[in-house]
C-alpha positions, 0 to 999 in steps of 0.5 A: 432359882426362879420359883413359880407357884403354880402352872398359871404364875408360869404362864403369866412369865410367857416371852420372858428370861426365866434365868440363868443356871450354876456352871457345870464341868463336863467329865470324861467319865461322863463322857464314858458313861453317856457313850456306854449307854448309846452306844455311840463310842467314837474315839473324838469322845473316848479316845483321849490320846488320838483326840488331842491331834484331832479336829477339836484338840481334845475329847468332846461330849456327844451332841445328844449328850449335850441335849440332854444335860438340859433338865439338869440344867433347868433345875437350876434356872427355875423350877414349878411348884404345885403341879402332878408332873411335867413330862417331855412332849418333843423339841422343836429346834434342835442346834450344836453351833458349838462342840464341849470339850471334856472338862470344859464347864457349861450352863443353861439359860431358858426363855418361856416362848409359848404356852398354852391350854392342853387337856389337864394342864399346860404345854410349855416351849421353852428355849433353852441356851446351853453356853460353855464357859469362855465361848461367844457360841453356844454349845446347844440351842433348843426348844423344848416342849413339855406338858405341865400336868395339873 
């Protein structure tokens, strides 16, 4: 875990690695919980039986599901202290070259690419890599932005 002061200690870490996160596994239940909640219940993430002899040969966590694994895994790599909040302002880049089978593992990696001066703090974008266990492709690449408040 990397642990930076302030939004400036964070600042002066532009273009380099912040780090690498904790493995973890993806469940089915997650899976689950993550379709009850979008509404996006097709059977390659659900239908456990049916998925075995689809195209991945089990279930797979939704893509946006993936995306959204990203905070938790950012708590992991680094984290900035002294700071009011940070929020998400958007993505710019958003890829799944890669699907996560249920009860796979997967961890995040992140690199500072760019921050800059906003009123009232800093706005950070962040690449993050989310790898799964055992793959040469990633399961997520994305960049993030979020505002650093003061």
């Amino acid at each position: 875990m990397r642990v930076f002061n302030d939004v400036d200690e964070l600042a002066a870490a532009k273009g380099e690695s912040l780090g690498t996160g904790e493995w973890r596994e993806v469940t089915q239940e997650a899976v689950q919980l993550f379709a009850d909640a979008t509404g996006d219940h097709q059977w390659i993430h659900l239908d456990q039986e049916r998925a075995k002899s689809g195209p991945f040969g089990s279930t797979i966590a939704h893509g946006y599901m993936t995306l959204s694994l990203i905070p938790v895994l950012a708590k992991d790599i680094y984290r900035v202290d002294n700071v009011t909040m940070v929020v998400n302002y958007g993505l710019n880049k958003v890829r799944f070259p890669s699907p996560v089978k249920v009860g796979s593992r997967v961890r995040g990696t992140a690199e500072l690419i760019d921050i800059t001066d906003v009123p009232g703090g800093k706005q950070a974008v962040t690449k993050f890599t989310v790898e799964i266990e055992g793959s040469d492709k990633p399961a997520c690449v994305a960049e993030t932005v979020s505002r650093i408040i003061r």
